[in-house]
N, C-alpha and C positions, 0 to 999 in steps of 0.2 A: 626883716625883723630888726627894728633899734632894742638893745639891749642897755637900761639904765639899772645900773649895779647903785642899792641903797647899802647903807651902814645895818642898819639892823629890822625888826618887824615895825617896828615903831616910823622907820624913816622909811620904808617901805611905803606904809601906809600913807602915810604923807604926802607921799610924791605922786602914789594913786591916786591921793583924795584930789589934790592939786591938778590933775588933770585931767578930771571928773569935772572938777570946780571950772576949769577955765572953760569945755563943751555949753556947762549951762552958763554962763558968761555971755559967751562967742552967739551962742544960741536957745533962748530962753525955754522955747518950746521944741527943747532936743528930746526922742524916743532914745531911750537908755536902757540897756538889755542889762540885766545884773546878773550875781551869783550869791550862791548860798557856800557854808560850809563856814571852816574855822579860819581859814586867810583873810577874806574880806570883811571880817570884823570889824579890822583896827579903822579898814577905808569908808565903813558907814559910819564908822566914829568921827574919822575927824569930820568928814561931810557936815554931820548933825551938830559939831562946833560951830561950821561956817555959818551953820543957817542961825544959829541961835546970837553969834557974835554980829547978824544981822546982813553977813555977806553974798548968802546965796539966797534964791526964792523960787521954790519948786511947786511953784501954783502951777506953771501951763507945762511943767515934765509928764511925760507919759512911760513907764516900766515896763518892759513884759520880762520875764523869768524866764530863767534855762529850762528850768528842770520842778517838779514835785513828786516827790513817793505814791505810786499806786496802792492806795487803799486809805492814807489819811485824810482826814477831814483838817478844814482850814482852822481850825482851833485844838486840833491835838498839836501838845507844845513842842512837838517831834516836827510836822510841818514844816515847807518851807514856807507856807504863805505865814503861820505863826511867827517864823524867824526873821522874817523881813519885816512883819509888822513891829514887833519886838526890837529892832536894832534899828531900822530907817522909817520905813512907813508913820509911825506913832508920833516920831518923834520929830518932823520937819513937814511945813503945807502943801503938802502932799495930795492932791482931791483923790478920796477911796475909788474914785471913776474911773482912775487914770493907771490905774495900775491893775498888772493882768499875769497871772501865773496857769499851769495847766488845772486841771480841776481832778485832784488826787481820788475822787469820789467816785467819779465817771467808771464805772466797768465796761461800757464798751468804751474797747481800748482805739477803735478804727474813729469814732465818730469822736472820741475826744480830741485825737491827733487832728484830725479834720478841721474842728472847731476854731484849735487854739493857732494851726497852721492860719486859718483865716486872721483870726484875731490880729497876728503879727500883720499879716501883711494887710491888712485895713490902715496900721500907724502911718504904712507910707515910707517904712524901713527904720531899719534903729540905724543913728547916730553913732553909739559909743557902744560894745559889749563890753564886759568885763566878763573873764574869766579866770577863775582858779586852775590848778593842775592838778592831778592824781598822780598817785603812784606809779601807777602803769602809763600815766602819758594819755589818762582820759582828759578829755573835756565837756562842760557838762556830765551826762552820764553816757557818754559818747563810746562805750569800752572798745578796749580792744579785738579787735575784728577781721575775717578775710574782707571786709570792702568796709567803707564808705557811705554811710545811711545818709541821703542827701536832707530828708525831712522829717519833722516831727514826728516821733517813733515809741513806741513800749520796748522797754529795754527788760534785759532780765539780768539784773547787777550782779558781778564776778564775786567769789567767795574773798577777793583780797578789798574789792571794797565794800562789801559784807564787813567785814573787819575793821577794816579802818575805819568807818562808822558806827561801829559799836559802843566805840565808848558817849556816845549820845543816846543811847536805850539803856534799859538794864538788862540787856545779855542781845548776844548777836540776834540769837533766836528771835529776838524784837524787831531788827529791823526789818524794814520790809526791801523784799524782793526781787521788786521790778520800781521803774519811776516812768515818768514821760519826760523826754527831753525833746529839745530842739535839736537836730540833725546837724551836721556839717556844713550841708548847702545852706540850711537857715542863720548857722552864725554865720557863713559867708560871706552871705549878703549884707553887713554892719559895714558901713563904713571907715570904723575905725575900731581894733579889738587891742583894748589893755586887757596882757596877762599879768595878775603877780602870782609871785612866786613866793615862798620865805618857809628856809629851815633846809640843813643838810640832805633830808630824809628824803626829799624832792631835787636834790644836784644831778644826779644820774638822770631821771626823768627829764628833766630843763634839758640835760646837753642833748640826749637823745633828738626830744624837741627841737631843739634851734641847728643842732649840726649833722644827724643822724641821718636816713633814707628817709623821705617819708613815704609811713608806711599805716595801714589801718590797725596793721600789729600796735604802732605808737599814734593813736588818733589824734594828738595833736602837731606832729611833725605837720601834717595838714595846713600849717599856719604860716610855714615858711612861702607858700602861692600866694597869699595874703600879701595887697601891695599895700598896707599899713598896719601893721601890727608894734603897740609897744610892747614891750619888755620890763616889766618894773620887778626884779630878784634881789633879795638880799644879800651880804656876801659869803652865807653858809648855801645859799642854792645855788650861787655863780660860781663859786670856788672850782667848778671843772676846767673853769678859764685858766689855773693855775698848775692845771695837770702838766 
């Protein structure tokens, strides 16, 4: 795991977007695995400068998503296919074809994982994942676990990130429960996986991550087998390095 310590969320994102930006560069019709949640924000931000300042072109990209909430539909503003359309999709040449999330609607839970298992692996493998971090040292919604869910999976999300997600509903009670994520084995299989990082409240989690056992207690220590993973933290999430 290379660890690239940024100055703040801002230079964080940056450096994400930056090497986001050089995959579709390097390779035009890169499969690009993304994340949702409030880290990668700043990094479909900058992305959506590049495109608009005329530097990238994400006609022949293909997406597929971690992760979506079982029971939302793709237009509840809660969504992740809403948030992606909202922050990247909408807003850069994007073909609506190319890009591919679980389908939050699907109540069976065997034949969705099924589907969207297929789905990925029809792209021919992703390129580049990006991933965020949890509190606990999730990935995706990967929680913590006695094993290791190799493949796309119905998850029933822990009461801590019940929580930490709340402030995106109005009241825990809102969010929902379970999501479909992509497994272990499936981000795996990425080529190449940028995590960022950014903010104190995730330091603990990060060192766990990068120096700790891995363990499915910490689902993403997982990462260290990984022969390419970067590191992109800011320096309130790397500051363990100062311990």
């Amino acid at each position: 795991m290379r660890l690239v310590v940024a100055k703040d969320y801002d230079d964080m994102s940056r450096k994400a977007a930056n090497i986001i930006a050089a995959q579709i560069l390097l390779k035009p019709n890169s499969v690009l695995g993304l994340a949702t949640g409030s880290t990668p924000i700043g990094t479909y931000s900058q992305l959506v400068e590049k495109y608009q300042a005329g530097d990238l072109d994400f006609s022949q990209i293909t997406t597929v998503n971690l992760d979506e909430y079982r029971g939302l539909s793709p237009e509840d503003d809660q969504s992740y296919q809403y948030f992606m359309n909202y922050h990247l999709f909408s807003k850069v040449n994007l073909p609506s074809e190319n890009h591919f999330l679980p389908d939050g609607t699907n109540t069976n839970s065997e034949a969705e994982c099924e589907r969207y298992k297929n789905v990925i692996h029809s792209q021919g493998g992703v390129d580049l994942q990006l991933l965020g971090l949890g509190h606990n040292g999730h990935i995706g919604f990967n929680e913590p676990s006695d094993t290791f869910v190799k493949d796309v999976h119905l998850v029933d999300l822990t009461e801590r990130t019940i929580e930490a997600n709340k402030r995106f509903f109005a009241s825990a009670d809102d969010v929902p429960k379970q999501a479909y994520t992509m497994g272990i084995g499936t981000i795996f299989q990425a080529k190449t996986i940028l995590l960022v990082v950014s903010g104190a409240e995730k330091m603990e989690a990060l060192d766990k991550v990068m120096n700790g056992p891995i363990s499915p207690q910490v689902p993403g220590s997982i990462l260290q087998l990984h022969s390419n993973v970067i590191v992109v933290a800011d320096e309130a999430a790397a500051a363990w390095r100062l311990k």
